[in-house]
VEXPANU-318711 format. One line per field, with one value per residue (C-alpha): x, y negated, z negated; residue in three letters. Coordinates in pm, 1 decimal. Layout:
# VEXPANU-318711
xx <- X, ...
yy <- Y, ...
zz <- Z, ...
residuo <- ALA, ...
//
This chain:
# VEXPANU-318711
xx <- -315.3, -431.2, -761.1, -661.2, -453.0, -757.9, -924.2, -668.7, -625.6, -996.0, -970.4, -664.2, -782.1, -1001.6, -733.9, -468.4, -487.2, -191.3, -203.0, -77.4, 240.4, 259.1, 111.8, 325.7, 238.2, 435.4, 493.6, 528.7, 379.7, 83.5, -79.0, -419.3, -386.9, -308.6, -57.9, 40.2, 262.3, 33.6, 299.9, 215.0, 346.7, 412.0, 251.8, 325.8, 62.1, 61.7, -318.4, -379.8, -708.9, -838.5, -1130.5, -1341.1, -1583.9, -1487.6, -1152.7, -1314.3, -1316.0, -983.0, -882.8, -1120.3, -963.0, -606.8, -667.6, -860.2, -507.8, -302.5, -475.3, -449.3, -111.7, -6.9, -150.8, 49.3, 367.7, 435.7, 538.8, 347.1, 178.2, -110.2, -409.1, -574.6, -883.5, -1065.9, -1385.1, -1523.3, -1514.5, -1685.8, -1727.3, -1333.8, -1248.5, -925.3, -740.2, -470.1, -196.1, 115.4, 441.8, 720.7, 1086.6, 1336.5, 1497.4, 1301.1, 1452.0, 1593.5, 1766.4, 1855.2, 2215.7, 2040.5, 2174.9, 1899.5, 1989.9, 1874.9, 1591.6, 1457.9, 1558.5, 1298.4, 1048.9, 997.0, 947.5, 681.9, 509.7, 506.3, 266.9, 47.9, -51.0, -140.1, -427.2, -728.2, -963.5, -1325.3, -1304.7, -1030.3, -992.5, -891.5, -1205.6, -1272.4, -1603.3, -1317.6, -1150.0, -1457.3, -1663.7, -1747.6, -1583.4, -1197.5, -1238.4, -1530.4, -1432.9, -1075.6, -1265.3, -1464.4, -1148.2, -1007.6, -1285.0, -1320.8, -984.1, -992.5, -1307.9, -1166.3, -891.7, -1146.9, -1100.1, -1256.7, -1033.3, -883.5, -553.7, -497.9, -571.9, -314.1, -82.0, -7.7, -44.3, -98.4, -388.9, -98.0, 15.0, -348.6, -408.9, -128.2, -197.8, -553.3, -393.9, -231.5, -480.5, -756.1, -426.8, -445.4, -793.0, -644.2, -428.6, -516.8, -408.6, -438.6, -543.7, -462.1, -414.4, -125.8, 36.9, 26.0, 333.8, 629.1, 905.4, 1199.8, 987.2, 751.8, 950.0, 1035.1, 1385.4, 1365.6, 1639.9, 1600.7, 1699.4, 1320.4, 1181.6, 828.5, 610.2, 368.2, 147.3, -108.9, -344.7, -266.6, -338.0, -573.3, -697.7, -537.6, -282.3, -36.8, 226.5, 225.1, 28.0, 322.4, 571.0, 470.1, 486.5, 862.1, 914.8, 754.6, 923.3, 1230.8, 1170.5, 1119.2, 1338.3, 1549.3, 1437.4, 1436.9, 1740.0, 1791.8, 2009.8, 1719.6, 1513.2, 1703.7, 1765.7, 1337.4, 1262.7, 1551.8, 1360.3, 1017.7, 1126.6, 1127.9, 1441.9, 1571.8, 1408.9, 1086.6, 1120.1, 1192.7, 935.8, 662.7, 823.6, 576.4, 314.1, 448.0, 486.6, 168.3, -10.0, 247.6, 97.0, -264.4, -187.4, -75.9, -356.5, -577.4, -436.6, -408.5, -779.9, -893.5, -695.6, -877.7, -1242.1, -1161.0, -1005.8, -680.1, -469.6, -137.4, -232.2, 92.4, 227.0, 68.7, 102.1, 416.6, 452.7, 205.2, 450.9, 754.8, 561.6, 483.7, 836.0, 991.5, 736.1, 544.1, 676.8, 593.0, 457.4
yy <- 912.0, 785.6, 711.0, 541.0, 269.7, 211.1, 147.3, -112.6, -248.3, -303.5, -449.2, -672.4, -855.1, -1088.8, -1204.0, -1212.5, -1499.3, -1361.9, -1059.4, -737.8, -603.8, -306.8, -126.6, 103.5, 350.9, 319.5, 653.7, 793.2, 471.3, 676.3, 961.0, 803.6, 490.2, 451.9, 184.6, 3.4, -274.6, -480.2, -742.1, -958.8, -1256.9, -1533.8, -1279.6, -1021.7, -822.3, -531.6, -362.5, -61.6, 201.2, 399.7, 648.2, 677.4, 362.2, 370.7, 219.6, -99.8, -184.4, -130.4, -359.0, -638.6, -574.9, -589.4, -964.2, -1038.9, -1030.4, -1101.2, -1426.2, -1528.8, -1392.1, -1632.3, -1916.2, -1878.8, -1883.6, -1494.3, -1458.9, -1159.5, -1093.3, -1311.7, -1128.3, -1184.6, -1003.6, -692.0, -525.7, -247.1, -161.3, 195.6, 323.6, 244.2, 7.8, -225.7, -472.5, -724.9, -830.4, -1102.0, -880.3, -989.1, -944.8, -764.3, -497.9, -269.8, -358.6, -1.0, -44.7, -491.1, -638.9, -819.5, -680.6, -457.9, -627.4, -974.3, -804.2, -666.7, -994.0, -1161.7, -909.8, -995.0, -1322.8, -1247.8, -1001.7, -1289.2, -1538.0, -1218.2, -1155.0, -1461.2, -1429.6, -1388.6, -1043.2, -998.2, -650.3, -357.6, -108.9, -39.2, -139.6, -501.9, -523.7, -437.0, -736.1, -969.1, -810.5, -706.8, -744.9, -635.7, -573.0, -352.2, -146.8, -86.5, 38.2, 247.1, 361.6, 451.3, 653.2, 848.3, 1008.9, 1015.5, 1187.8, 1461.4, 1579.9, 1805.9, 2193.4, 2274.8, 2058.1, 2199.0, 2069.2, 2307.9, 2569.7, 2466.0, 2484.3, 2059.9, 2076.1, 2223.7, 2160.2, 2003.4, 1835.1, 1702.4, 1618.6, 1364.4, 1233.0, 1139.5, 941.9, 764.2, 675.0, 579.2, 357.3, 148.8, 74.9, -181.0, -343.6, -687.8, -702.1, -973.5, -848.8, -970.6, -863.0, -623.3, -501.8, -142.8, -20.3, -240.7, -92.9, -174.7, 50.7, -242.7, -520.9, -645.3, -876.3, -1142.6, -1317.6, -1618.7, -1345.6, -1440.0, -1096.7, -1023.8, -829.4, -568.6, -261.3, -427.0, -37.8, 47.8, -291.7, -334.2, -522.5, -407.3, -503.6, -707.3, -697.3, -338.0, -211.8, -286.5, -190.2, 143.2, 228.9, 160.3, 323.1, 629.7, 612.0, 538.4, 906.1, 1040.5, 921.8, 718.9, 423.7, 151.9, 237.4, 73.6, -188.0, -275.4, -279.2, -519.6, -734.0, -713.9, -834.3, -1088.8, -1241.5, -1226.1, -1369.3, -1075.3, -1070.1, -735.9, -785.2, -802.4, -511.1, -297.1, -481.6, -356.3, 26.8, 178.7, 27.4, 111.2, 472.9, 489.5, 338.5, 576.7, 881.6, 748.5, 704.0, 1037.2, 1205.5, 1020.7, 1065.5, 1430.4, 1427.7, 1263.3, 1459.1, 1803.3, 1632.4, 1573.2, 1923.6, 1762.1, 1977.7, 1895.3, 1969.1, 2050.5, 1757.9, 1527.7, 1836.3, 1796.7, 1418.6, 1488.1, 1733.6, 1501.9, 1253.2, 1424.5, 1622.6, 1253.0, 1092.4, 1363.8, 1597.1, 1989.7, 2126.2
zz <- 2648.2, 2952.8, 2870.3, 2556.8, 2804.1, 2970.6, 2615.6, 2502.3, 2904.6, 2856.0, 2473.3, 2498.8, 2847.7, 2654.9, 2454.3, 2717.1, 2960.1, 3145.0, 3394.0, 3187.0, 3277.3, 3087.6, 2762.4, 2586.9, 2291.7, 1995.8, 1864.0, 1503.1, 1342.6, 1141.3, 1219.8, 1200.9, 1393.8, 1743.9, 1800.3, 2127.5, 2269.0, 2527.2, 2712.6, 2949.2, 3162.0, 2863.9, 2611.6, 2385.9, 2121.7, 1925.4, 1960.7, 1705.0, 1783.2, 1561.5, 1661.7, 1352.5, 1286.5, 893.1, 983.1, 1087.9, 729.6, 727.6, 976.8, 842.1, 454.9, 660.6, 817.0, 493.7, 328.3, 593.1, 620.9, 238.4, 253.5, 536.4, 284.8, 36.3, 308.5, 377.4, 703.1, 894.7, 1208.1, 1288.2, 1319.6, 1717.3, 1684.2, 1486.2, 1590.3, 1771.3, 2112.6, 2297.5, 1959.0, 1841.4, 1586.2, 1668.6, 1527.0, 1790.8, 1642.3, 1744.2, 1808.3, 1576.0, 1794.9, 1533.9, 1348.9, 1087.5, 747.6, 728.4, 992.4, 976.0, 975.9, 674.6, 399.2, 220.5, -130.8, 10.6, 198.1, -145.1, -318.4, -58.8, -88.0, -470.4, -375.9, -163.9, -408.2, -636.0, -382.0, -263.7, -658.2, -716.7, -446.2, -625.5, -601.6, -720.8, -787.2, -804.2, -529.5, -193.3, 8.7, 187.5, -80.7, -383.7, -260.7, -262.4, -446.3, -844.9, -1172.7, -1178.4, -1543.6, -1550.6, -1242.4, -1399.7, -1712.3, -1522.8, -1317.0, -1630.3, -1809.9, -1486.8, -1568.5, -1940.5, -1870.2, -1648.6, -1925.4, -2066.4, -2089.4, -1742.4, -1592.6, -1247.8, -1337.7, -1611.0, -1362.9, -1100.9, -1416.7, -1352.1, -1748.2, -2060.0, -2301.4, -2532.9, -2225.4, -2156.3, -2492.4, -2514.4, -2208.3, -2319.4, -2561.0, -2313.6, -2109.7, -2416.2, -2507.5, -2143.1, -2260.9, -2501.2, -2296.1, -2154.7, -1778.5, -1453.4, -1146.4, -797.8, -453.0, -417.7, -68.6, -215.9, 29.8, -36.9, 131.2, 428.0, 678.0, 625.7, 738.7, 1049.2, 1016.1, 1330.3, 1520.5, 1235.2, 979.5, 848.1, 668.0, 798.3, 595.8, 818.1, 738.1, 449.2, 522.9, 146.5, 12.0, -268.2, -551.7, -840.6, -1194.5, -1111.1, -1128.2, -1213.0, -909.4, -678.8, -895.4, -969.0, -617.1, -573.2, -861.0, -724.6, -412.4, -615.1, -839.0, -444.7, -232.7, -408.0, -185.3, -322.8, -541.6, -875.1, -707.1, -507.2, -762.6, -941.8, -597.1, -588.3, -983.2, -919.8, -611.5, -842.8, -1164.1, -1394.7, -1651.6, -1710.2, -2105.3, -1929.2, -1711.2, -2012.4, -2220.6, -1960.1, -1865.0, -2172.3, -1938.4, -1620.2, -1676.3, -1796.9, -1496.8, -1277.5, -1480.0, -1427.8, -1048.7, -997.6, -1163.0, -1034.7, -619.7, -720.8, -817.8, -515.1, -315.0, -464.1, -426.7, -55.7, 5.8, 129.9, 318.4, 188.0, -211.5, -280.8, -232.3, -493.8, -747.7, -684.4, -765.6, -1073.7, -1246.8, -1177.2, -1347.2, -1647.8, -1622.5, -1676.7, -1893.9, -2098.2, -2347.9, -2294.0, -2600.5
residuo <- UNK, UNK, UNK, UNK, UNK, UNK, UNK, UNK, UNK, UNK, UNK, UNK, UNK, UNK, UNK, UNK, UNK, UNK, UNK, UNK, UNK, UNK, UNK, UNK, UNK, UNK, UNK, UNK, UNK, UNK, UNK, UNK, UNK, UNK, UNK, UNK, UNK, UNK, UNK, UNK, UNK, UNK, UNK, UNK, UNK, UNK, UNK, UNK, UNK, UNK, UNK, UNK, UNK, UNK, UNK, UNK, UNK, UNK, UNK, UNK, UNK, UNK, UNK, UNK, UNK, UNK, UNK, UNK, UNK, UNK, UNK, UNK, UNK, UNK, UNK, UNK, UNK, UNK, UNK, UNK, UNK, UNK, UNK, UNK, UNK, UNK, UNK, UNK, UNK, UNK, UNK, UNK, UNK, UNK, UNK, UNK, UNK, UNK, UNK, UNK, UNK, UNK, UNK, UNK, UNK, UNK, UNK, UNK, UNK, UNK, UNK, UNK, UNK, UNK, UNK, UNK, UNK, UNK, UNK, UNK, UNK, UNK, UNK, UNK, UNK, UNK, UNK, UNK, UNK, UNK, UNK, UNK, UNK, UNK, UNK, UNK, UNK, UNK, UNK, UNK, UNK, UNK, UNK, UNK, UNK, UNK, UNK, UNK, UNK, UNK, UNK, UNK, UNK, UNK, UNK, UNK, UNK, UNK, UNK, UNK, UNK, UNK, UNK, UNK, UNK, UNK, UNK, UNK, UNK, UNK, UNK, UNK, UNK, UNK, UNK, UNK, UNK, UNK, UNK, UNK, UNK, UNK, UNK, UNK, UNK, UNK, UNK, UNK, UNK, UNK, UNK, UNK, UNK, UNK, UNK, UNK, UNK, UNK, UNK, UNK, UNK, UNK, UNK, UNK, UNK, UNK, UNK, UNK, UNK, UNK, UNK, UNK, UNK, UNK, UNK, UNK, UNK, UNK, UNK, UNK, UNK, UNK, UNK, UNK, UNK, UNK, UNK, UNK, UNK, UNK, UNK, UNK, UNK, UNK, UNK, UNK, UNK, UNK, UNK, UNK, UNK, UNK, UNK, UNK, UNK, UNK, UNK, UNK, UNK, UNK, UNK, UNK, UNK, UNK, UNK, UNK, UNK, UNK, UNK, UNK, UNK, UNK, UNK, UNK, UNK, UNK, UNK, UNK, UNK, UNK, UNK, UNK, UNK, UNK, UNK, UNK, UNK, UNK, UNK, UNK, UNK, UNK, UNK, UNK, UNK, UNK, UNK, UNK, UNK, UNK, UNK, UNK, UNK, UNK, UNK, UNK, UNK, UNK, UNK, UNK, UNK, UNK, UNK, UNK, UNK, UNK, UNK, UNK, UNK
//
């Protein structure tokens, strides 16, 4: 730990004018990232280090939407600096003073309420491509890569498939979900950026009562407004967080009517089924350590939204 003070001592000075007082780690925020509180005299930052050079990207998609975020009149954490330094990407940050949202006076109704609205100016921003790369953002034809996307995991619903030996489904089960995903293929969809984590561990609640939103790591370009949605309703089949009050409180603050959430759950649970496979798939190909868990999610998925035949 020592040596990784030194690191951000020797990272943060050039954006510091003031003498450092003290740099403290902040601990269980990721177990990737590195993340410290650098204060000085009149100054206060937030510097995260991460040790493998493919999280540079990461940092540079992070400002990328920070920035455009902050356009459109989101208030998060101004980003000071990103690059590498002795072989260890970092991104600075501005400290925001407050209370997680989990744990705000703000009452967590009007904290999803304002959340909505936010999700409502971050879609809007415009992506080149779909994914969660900085070149997604920028880059390519959203259309083409979602088709691709798509086919990838129609595609892999074939009788060899290693999810019918990790009994995730049936060939029934497989079938019908085939038909569910050749069935996305007709739909007509608008792509934007989405945060891809929209949740009250993300927010920081100031003295102003303003709701920051932090953490934009899981961003990406993607359907909107489903991308975002999707998520909570994961985390809502989960950990019942948000609950369907907050829910509610979120589509309230974005402008959906009830009619229209219905109107697009066929759609919704469709994408949810596509995004589990899909993780679960990913998660195989990269020899992930803790399988289980996105089997898991996969068979709640197609507990709640697939028939067993």
């Amino acid at each position: 730990m020592n040596d990784d003070i030194k690191l951000v001592s020797k990272i943060s000075s050039d954006f510091l004018n003031d003498r450092q007082v003290s740099i403290a780690p902040i601990l269980g925020k990721g177990s990737v990232n590195k993340v410290f509180i650098v204060e000085a005299a009149n100054t206060k930052v937030v510097v995260r280090l991460n040790d493998d050079r493919a999280a540079l990207d990461e940092y540079t998609k992070e400002a990328w939407c920070i920035e455009k975020a902050a356009a459109k009149g989101v208030p998060v954490s101004e980003v000071l600096g990103v690059g590498m330094f002795e072989e260890h990407a970092f991104m600075i940050q501005t400290y925001i003073a407050g209370d997680e949202g989990r744990n705000s006076r703000l009452s967590r109704s009007r904290i999803w309420q304002q959340l909505g609205k936010y999700a409502r100016l971050i879609h809007s921003i415009r992506v080149a491509g779909f994914g969660l790369k900085m070149s997604d953002l920028t880059e390519g034809d959203c259309r083409n890569s979602w088709l691709e996307y798509l086919d990838y995991n129609i595609d892999s619903l074939n009788e060899r498939d290693e999810l019918l030996r990790l009994n995730v489904v049936t060939e029934s089960q497989s079938k019908i979900i085939r038909a569910i995903f050749e069935n996305l293929k007709e739909k007509t969809f608008n792509f934007g950026l989405n945060h891809g984590d929209i949740s009250l561990k993300n927010v920081i609640v100031d003295e102003a009562c303003r709701v920051n939103l932090i953490d934009w790591g899981s961003a990406e370009a993607s359907i909107v407004p489903h991308h975002d949605l999707i998520e909570m309703l994961k985390m809502n089949m989960l950990e019942n967080a948000p609950d369907k009050k907050e829910i509610q409180a979120f589509l309230d603050g974005y402008g959906i009517s009830q009619i229209e959430f219905e109107q697009m759950m066929p759609e919704l649970e469709s994408l949810l089924l596509l995004r589990a496979f899909d993780k679960l798939r990913w998660a195989i190909d990269w020899k992930i350590e803790s399988l289980s868990e996105f089997v898991s999610h996969a068979r709640d998925v197609i507990e709640n939204y697939v028939p067993r035949k």
